[in-house]
N, C-alpha and C positions, 0 to 999 in steps of 0.2 A: 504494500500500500504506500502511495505516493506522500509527502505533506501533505498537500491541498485538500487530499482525500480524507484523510484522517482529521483534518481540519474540520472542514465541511461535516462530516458524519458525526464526530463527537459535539460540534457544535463550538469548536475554541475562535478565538479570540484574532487567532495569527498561528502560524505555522513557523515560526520559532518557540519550538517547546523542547521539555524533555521529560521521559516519562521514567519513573521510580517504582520498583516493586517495594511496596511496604507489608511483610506479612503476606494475607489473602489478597489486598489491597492493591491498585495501583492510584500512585500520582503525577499527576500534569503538571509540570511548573509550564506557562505557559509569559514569554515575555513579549509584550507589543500587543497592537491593538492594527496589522496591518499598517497602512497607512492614516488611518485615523480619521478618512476625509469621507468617506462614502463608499462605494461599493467595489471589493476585489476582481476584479477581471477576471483571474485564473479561479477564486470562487465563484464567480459566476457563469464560469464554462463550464467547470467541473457538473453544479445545479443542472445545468444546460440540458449536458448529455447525457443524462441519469434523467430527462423527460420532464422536467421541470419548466412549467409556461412561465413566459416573460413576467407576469403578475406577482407569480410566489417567489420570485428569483428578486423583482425588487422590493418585494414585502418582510424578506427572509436579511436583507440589509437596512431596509429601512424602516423600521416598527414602527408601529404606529399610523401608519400613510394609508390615506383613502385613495385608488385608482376611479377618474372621473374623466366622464366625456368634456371637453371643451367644445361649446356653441361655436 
C-alpha cells in the first residue's frame, strides 16, 4: 500500500507518518496537515479511482460545504 493510500483509507491528516506497534495496539504519529490550503491532488485521485463522484471527493476535503446550482 502506497502513502496516499493509506492516507486516504485510514483517514490521516498527511502522508508523513509513522506507525508504532504498541502491544495489541498500533500508533500513527502523523506530522502535517498536507498542505494546509485545501484539497490534495494525489488525495483526490486516489478518491477518484476507487469511484468516488466529484461531490464526495470535494465534500471529503471540504466539511461542511453545500454543492448548489448557480442561476
Amino acid at each position: 500500500m502506497h502513502g496516499v493510500e493509506a492516507r486516504t483509507i485510514l483517514g490521516l491528516k498527511s502522508t508523513n507518518f509513522k506507525i508504532e506497534k504498541e502491544g495489541e495496539n498500533y500508533k500513527f504519529s502523523v506530522v502535517g496537515n498536507g498542505h494546509g490550503v485545501g484539497m490534495s491532488q494525489t488525495g483526490a485521485d486516489s478518491l477518484a479511482k476507487q469511484g468516488y463522484k466529484y461531490q464526495d471527493i470535494l465534500k471529503h476535503f471540504y466539511t461542511g460545504i453545500e454543492i448548489t446550482k448557480l442561476n
